[in-house]
N, C-alpha and C positions, 0 to 999 in steps of 0.2 A: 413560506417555509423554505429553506436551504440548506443544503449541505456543501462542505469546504472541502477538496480532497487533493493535498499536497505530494510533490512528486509523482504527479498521475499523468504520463501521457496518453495511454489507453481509453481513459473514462471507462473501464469495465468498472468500476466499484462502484458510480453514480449512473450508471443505466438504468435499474430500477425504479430511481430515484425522480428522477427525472423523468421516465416513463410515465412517473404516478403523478408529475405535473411540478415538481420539485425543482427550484432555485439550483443549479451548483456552479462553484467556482473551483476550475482545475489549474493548480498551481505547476508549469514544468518547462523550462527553456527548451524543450525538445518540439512546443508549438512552432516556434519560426517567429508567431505573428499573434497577436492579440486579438482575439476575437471574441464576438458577444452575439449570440444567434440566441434565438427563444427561452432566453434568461437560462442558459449555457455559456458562462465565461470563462474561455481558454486565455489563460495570462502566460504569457512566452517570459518567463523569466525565474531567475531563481527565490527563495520565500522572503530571502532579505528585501530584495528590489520591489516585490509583491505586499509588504509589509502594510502600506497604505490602503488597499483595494481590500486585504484581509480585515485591519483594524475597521474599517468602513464594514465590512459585510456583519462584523461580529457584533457593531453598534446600532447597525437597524436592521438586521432584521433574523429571526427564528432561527436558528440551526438546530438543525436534526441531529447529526453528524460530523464530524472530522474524522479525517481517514488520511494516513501518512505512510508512502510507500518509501522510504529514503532510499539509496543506491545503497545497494550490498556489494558491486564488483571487488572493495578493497575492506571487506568487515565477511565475509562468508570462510567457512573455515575449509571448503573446496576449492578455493585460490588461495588456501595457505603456501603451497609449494612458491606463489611468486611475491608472498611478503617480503624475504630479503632484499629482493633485486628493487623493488617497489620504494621499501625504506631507505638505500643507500642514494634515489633519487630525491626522495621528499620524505623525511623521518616523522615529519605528523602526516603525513596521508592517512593515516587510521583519526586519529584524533578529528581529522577535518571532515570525515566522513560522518565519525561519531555525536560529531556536532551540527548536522543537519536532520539526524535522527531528534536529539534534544530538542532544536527548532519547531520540527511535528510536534513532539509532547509535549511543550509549552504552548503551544495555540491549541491544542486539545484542552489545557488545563485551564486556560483564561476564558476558552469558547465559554465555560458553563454547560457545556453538551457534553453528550455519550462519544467517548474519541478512543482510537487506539491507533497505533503503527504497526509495520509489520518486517518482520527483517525471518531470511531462513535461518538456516543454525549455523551461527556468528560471533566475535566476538565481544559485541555487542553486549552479551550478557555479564561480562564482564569486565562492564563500560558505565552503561545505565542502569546494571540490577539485571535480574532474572525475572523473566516473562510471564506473567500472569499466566495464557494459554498456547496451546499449539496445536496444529490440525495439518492433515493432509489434505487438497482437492476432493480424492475420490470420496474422501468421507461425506461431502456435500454432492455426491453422482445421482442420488435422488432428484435434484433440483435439476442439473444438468447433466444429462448421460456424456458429456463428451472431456466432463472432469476425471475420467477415470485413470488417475494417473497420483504416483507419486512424488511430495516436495514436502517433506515436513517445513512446515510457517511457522517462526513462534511470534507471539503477538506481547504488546505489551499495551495496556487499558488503562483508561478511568474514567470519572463521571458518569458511572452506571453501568456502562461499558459490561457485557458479557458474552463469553463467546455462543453462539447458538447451536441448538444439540443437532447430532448429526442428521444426517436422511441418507441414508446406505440404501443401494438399490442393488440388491445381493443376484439380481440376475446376469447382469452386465461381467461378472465375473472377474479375476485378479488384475488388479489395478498393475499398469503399464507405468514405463523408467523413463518417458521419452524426454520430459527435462533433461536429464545428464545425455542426451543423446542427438539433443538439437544445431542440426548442421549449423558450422561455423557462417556466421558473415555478419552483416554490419548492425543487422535487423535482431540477432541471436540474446542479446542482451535483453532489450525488450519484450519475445516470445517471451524469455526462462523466468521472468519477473510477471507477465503480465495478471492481473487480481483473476481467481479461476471466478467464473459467474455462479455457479453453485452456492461458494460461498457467500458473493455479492448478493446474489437472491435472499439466502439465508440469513444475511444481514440485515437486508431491508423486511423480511418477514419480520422478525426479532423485534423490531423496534418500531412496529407500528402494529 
């Protein structure tokens, strides 16, 4: 069995997964380098270039899951303030962005699996539709105390695909802003996207 999870340089969303003895293939040019350790395959590349390795994984063998984090930097409505300046360098920057998101939800759709993507709140929903669910981290702080923090996600599903009900752990107390607060530098992107484990937990409880 396997799971597929695009634009993931992290692997927090197939830890579980793979924990539990699970196939995944992580799709993201931010690898460097191709690698394939304990039926963990990191493909350094973007999902077109990957298209062969995915059509291969979708034709032999189970998948559990797909899971699509596309880039938000140029689709979140908290870098609205640098859309103009953005567009008068490249007027589809949104569009091309918009369309790596589609890429996710089309191999979610062909998987025959439970798939969804995830974008924060973006323009996105008025790109591809408006988003089945949405969830904060701290909601999933049950699973993991160290989610305790806000980012509203909105998620867009299919192929079964539901979001899992929360696990609130009301003692740890009012969820923290440190998203919008995470020092500048090169690594800052990555932190403010990275999948909270709570959630990944609660995903992988969800569907097995």
């Amino acid at each position: 069995m396997a799971v597929i999870s695009l634009c993931d340089y992290t692997g927090n969303m197939i830890k579980p997964w793979t924990d539990a003895g699970h196939q995944a293939l992580l799709i993201d040019p931010q690898h460097g380098v191709t690698t394939s350790i304990d039926g963990i395959v990191k493909y350094a590349g973007t999902i077109l270039e990957a298209l062969p390795t995915i059509r291969l994984w979708i034709k032999t063998k189970d998948i559990s899951l797909v899971a699509g984090f596309p880039p938000c930097t140029d689709l979140a409505v908290s870098g609205s303030r640098w859309f103009n300046d953005k567009s008068s360098q490249d007027k589809h920057f949104q569009s091309k962005a918009a369309l790596i998101a589609e890429q996710c939800r089309m191999i979610g759709m062909i998987s025959g699996a439970p798939w969804f993507l995830e974008n924060p709140v973006s323009v996105l929903s008025s790109i591809i539709g408006k988003p089945n669910y949405s969830f904060h981290p701290w909601q999933y702080n049950g699973l993991e105390p160290n989610d305790n923090y806000t980012k509203k996600t909105m998620i867009w599903s299919g192929g079964g695909f539901t979001l899992p009900k929360f696990e609130i752990d009301e003692t740890l107390g009012p969820p923290d802003n440190r998203i919008h607060y995470a020092s500048p530098g090169p690594e800052r992107a990555n932190i403010r996207s990275a999948t909270p484990m709570g959630f990944a937990k609660a995903v992988y409880r969800h569907l097995n």
